[in-house]
C-alpha positions in Angstrom: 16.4 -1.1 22.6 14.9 2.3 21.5 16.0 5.7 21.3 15.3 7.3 24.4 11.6 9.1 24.0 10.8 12.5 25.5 8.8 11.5 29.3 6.0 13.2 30.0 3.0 14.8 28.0 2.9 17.9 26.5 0.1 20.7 26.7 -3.3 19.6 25.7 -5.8 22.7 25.2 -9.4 22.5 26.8 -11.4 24.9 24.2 -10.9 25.3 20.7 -8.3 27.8 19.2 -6.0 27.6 22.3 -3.2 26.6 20.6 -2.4 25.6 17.0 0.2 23.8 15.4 1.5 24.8 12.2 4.2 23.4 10.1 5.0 23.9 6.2 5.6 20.6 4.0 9.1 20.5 2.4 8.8 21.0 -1.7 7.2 18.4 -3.5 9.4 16.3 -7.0 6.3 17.6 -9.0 4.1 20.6 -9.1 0.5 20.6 -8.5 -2.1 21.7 -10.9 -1.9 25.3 -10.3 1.7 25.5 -9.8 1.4 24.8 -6.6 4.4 23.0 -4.8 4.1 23.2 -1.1 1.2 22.9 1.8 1.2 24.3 5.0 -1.1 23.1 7.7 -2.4 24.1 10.8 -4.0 21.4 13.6 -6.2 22.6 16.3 -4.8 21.4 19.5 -8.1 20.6 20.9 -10.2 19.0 18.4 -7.5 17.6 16.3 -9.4 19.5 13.5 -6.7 20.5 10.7 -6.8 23.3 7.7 -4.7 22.2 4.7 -3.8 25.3 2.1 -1.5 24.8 -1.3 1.2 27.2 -1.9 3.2 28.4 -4.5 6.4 29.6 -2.2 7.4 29.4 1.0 6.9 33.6 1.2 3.2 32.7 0.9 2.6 31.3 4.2 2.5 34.5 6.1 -0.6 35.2 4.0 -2.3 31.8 4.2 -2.2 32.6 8.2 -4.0 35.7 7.9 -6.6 33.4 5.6 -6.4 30.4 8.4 -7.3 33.4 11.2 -10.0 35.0 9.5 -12.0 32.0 8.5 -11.6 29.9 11.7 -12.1 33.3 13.9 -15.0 34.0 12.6 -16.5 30.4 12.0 -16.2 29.7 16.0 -16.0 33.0 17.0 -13.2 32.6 19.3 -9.3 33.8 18.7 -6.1 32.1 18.2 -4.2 32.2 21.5 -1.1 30.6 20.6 0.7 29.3 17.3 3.5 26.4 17.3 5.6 26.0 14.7 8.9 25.4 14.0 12.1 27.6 13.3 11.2 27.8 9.7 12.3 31.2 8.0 8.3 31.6 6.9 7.7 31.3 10.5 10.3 33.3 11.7 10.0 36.3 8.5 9.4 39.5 10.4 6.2 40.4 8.7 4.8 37.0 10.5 6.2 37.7 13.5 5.0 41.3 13.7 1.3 40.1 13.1 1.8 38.1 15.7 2.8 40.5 18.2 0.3 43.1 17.1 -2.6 40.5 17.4 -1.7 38.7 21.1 -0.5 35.6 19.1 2.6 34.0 21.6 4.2 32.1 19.3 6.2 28.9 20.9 9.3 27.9 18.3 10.9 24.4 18.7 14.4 24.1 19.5 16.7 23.6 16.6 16.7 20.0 15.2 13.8 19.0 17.8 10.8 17.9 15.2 9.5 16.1 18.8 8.3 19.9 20.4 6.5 20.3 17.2 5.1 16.7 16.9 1.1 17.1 16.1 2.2 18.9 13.0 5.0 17.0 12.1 3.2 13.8 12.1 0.0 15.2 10.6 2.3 15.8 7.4 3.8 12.8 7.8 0.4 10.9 7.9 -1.0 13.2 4.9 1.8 12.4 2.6 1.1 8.7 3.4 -2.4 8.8 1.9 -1.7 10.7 -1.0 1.3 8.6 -2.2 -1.2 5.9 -1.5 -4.2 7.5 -3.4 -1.9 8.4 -6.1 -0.7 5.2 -6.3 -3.9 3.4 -6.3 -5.7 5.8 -8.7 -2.6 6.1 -11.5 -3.0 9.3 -11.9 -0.9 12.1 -13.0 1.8 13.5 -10.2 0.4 16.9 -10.8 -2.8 15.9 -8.9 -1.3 15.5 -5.6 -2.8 18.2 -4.6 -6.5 16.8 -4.9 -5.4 13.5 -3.1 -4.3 16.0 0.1 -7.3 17.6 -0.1 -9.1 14.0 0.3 -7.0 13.2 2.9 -7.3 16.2 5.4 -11.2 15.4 5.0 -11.1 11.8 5.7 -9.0 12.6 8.9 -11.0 15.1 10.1 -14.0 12.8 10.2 -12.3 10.0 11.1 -11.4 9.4 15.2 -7.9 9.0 16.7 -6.4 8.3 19.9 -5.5 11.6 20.4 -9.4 12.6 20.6 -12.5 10.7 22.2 -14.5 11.8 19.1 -14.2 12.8 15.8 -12.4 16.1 15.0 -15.3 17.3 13.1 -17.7 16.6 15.9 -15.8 18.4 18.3 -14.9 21.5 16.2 -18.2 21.9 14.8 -20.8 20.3 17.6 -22.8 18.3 15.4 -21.9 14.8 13.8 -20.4 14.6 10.8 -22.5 13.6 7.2 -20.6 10.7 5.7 -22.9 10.4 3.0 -20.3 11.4 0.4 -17.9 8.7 1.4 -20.6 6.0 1.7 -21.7 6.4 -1.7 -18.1 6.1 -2.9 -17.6 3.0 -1.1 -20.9 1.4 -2.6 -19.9 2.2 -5.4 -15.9 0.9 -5.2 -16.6 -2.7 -3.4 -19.3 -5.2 -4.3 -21.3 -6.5 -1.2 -21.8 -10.4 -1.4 -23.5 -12.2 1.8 -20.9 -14.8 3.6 -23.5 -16.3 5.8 -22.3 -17.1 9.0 -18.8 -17.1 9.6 -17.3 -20.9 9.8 -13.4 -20.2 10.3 -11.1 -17.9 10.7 -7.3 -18.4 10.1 -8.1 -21.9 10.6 -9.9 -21.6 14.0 -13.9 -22.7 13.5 -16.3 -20.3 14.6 -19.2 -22.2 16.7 -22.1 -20.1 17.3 -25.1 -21.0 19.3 -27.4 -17.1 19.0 -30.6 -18.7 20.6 -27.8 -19.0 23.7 -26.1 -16.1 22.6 -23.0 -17.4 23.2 -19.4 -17.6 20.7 -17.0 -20.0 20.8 -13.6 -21.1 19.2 -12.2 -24.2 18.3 -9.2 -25.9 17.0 -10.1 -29.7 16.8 -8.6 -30.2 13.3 -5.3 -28.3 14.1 -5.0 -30.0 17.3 -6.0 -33.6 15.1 -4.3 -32.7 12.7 -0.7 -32.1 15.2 -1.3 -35.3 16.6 -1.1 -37.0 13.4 2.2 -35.1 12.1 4.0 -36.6 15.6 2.4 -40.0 15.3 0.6 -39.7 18.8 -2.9 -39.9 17.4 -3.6 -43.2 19.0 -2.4 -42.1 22.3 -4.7 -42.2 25.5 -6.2 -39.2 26.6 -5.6 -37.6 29.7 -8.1 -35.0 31.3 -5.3 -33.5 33.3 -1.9 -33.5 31.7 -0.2 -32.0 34.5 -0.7 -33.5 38.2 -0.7 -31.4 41.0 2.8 -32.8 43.0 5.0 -33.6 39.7 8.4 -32.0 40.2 10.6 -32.0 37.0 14.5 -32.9 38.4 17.9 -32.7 36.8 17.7 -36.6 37.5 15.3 -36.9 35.0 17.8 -35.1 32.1 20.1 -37.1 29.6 23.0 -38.7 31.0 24.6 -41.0 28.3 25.9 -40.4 24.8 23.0 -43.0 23.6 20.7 -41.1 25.6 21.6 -37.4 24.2 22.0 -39.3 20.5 18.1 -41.1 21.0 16.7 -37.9 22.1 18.2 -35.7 18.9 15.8 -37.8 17.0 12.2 -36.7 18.7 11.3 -32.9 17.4 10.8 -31.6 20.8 10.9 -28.4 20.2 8.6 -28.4 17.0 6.1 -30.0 19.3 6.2 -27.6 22.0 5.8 -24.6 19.1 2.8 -26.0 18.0 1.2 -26.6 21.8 2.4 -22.9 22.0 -0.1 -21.9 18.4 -3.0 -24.2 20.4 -2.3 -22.4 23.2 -2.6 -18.8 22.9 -5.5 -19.3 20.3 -7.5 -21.7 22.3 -6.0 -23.9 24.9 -6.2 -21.8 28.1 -6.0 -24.7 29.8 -2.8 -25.9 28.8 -0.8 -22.6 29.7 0.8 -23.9 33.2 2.0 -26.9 31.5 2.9 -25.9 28.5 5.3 -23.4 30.3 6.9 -25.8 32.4 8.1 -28.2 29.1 8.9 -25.1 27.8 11.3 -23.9 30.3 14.7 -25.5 28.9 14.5 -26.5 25.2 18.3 -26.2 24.9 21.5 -27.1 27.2 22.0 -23.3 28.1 25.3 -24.6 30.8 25.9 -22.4 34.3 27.7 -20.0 32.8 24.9 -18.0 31.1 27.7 -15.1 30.1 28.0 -12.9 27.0 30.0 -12.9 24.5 31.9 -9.5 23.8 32.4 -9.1 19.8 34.2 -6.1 17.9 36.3 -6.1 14.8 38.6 -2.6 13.6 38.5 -1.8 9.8 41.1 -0.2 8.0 40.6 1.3 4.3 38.0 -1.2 4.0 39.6 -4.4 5.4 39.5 -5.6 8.8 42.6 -5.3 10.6 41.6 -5.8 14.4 38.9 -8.1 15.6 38.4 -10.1 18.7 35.2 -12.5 20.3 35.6 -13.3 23.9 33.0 -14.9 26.8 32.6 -11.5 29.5 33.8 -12.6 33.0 31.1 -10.4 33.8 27.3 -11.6 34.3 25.0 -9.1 32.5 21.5 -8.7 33.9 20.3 -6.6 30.4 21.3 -6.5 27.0 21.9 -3.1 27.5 24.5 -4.0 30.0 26.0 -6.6 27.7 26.3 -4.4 25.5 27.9 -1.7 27.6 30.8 -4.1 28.8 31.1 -4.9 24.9 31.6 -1.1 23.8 33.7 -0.2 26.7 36.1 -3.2 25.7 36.2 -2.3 22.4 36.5 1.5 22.9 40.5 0.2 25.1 40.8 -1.4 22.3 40.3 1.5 19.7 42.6 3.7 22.2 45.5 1.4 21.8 44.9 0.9 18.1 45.0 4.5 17.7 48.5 4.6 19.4 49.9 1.7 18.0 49.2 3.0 14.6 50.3 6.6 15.5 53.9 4.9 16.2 54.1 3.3 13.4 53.6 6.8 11.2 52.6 4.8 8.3 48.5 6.2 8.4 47.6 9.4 7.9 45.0 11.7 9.3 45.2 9.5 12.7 45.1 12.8 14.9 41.5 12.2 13.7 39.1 10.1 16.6 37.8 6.8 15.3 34.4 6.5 15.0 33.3 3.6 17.4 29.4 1.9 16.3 27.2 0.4 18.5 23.8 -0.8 17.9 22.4 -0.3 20.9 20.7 3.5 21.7 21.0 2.3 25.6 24.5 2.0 25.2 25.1 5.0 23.5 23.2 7.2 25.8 24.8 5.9 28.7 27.8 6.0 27.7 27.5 10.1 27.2 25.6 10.3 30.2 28.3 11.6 33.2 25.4 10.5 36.0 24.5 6.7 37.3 21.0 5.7 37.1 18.9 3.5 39.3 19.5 0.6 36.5 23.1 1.5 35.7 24.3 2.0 39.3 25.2 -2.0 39.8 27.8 -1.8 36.6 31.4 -2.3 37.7 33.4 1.4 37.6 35.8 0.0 35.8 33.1 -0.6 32.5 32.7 3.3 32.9 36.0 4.5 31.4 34.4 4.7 28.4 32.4 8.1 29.4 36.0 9.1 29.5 37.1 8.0 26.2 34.1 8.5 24.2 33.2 12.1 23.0 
C-alpha cells in the first residue's frame, strides 16, 4: 500500500510564460564560491524550460524575479501571467507581492505543508540536488563548487526530454533544436569507444541475428540445457506439447500417505518451477499456460485461507501486552486484513489504558497511546467518517475504530 496520491491532473499551460513555478532551495552545509548559499528556480510550465540563479540570502529573491522577468520578457516577448510558489516568507515579503500586483502577476500559494500543489518546482530541486551531489561526488572537488555542478545540471535538463514534454525544453522554449556539441565533445573525450562486433549474449540469453532477413531472435538453449542437467532430466524424451488439450489436474492426484508427502519433500518442485518461470518470461512464450497451471499450488495453503491478526503493547520499553490470533473473518485485501488487525488492537489499547488507569501505578496515562500501523490504507480509512465502494462490504462492527482513533 501507498499513501494516498492527489487524483487528477493539475493545470498544464498551452503558450510559454503562462504560468511559472518558483521555489527557493533550503541553505546549503557549505557556501558556494562567491558566498553564495541558496538557489531559487523558476520552471516554465509549458516548456519545462527552467532558470537557475545563486543567492546570497533569502531577501535576494525578490530581486532575482525582477532579473527572471526582464530577461525571459524580453527574450520571447511575451509576459508572465501567473507565478506558483509556495508560502515562503521571500514569496510572501510585501515588496514581492506588491510587484506582483502592480504588474498583473496572480500569484497561486500552496496550502501550508502541501509540497504536492507546488510539485514541478519541488521536484525540479529535488532532481537538481541529485546531480550535483552526484557530479560533486564523481569529480572530488571542493564543496564550494556546488554551485558550478547546478549550473551543469539545469543545462543538461533543459536539453534533455522528459515525460512531462513531447520534446526537449530547449526546443520548445526557443524553436530551434538544441547544439549538443559541447556535451558530445565532453563525452569523447571521458569514455573510450572500442567496437564489440555484433552482440552474442546478453544476461545470458544469445542474440541470433539473421540482417540479410532482417529478423532478431533470442535464445536460451544453454540455460534451458543447462536446468535439465541440474534436475537430472537431461536424458528425458521430448515432448512437442507438454500440456494436452483435455488434462484436468484433480485433488485425487495430490498426496495422500505419510510415505507419499515424505517421497515428495525430496524432489525440488518448487526450484524447478522458478526456473521454468526465468525460461519463461525471457523466452518460452510457449510454456506460459502450463507453466501457470503447475504453478497454481506449490504449498498446502488448507480451506481456511484466514489472517492472522498480530499486535504487541510496550511499556517503558518492554512489551507488556501482545497477542497473535487466526481472524474469524475472511479478508478479500490486505488492506482489509489489516483493518480488522488495527481495529482489534485499537479495543485492546482502550482496555489497556483503563486497566492501567485503575491501577494508578503509571503516570501521564490521561495521555492517548499512540497506536502504529503500517499500512497507509488502513490509516486513511480509519480517519475517514464515509464508506467507500471497496470498504462498504467490512462488518460495522470493524468500524469502531473511527470512533476510537483520533
Amino acid at each position: 500500500m501507498t499513501k494516498i496520491s492527489f487524483t487528477g491532473k493539475g493545470f498544464r499551460a498551452k503558450t510559454t510564460l503562462e504560468l511559472v513555478h518558483s521555489d527557493l532551495c533550503r541553505p546549503m552545509n557549505a557556501k558556494a564560491r562567491g558566498g553564495y548559499e541558496y538557489f531559487i528556480s523558476f520552471i516554465d510550465d509549458y516548456s519545462r524550460y527552467g532558470h537557475v540563479y545563486l543567492i546570497q540570502n533569502k531577501s535576494d529573491s525578490f530581486e532575482k524575479f525582477k532579473e527572471y522577468k526582464a530577461e525571459v520578457e524580453n527574450e520571447s516577448g511575451k509576459t508572465i501571467k501567473t507565478l506558483r510558489s509556495d508560502r515562503g516568507g521571500e514569496y510572501m515579503d510585501l515588496r514581492f507581492q506588491d510587484y506582483l500586483i502592480d504588474h498583473g502577476i496572480p500569484s497561486q500559494l500552496s496550502a501550508s505543508s502541501t509540497p504536492q500543489q507546488n510539485g514541478v518546482s519541488e521536484r525540479r530541486n529535488r532532481t537538481f540536488l541529485d546531480m550535483v551531489r552526484s557530479m560533486m561526488s564523481f569529480a572530488q572537488l571542493p564543496y564550494s563548487f556546488w554551485g558550478c555542478a547546478l549550473e551543469i545540471a539545469i543545462y543538461i535538463l533543459n536539453n534533455v526530454p522528459s515525460k512531462s514534454v513531447f520534446e526537449t525544453p530547449y526546443e520548445l522554449w526557443k524553436g530551434r533544436k538544441g547544439h549538443l556539441t559541447d556535451i558530445k565533445k565532453w563525452l569523447a573525450t571521458q569514455f573510450q569507444m572500442k567496437d564489440l562486433r555484433n552482440a552474442q549474449y546478453v544476461l545470458g540469453i544469445q542474440i541470433v541475428q539473421n540482417r540479410k532477413n532482417k529478423t532478431l531472435a533470442m535464445s536460451q538453449t544453454s540455460y534451458i540445457d543447462k536446468m535439465l542437467s541440474r534436475y537430472k532430466m537431461q536424458n528425458f524424451k521430448k515432448g512437442m506439447l507438454p500440456y494436452r488439450y483435455g488434462i484436468h489436474f484433480s485433488k485425487e492426484q495430490c498426496l495422500k500417505t505419510p510415505q507419499e508427502v515424505e517421497d515428495m519433500s525430496n524432489i525440488p518442485y518448487a526450484f524447478i518451477v522458478g526456473s521454468l518461470m526465468y525460461a519463461m518470461l525471457c523466452t518460452g512464450l510457449d510454456i506460459c499456460y502450463s507453466v501457470g497451471i503447475v504453478s497454481r499450488y506449490q504449498s498446502n495453503p488448507g480451506h481456511a485461507r484466514k489472517s492472522t491478526s498480530g499486535s504487541i503493547f510496550t511499556l517503558n520499553g518492554g512489551a507488556v501486552v501482545w497477542r497473535s490470533i487466526k481472524q474469524t473473518y475472511i479478508a478479500n485485501s490486505t488492506m482489509e486484513a489489516e483493518y480488522v488487525a488495527a481495529c482489534e488492537a485499537a479495543n485492546e489499547a482502550v482496555w489497556l489504558k483503563k486497566f492501567l488507569t485503575d491501577l494508578e501505578i503509571v503516570p501521564n496515562m490521561h495521555l492517548p497511546i499512540t497506536l502504529y500501523c503500517d499500512n497507509s490504507g488502513v490509516v486513511a480509512n480509519s480517519r475517514e467518517p464515509r464508506s467507500h465502494k471497496r470498504g462498504k462490504h467490512i462488518e460495522r462492527k470493524y468500524h469502531l475504530i473511527r470512533e476510537i482513533v483520533h
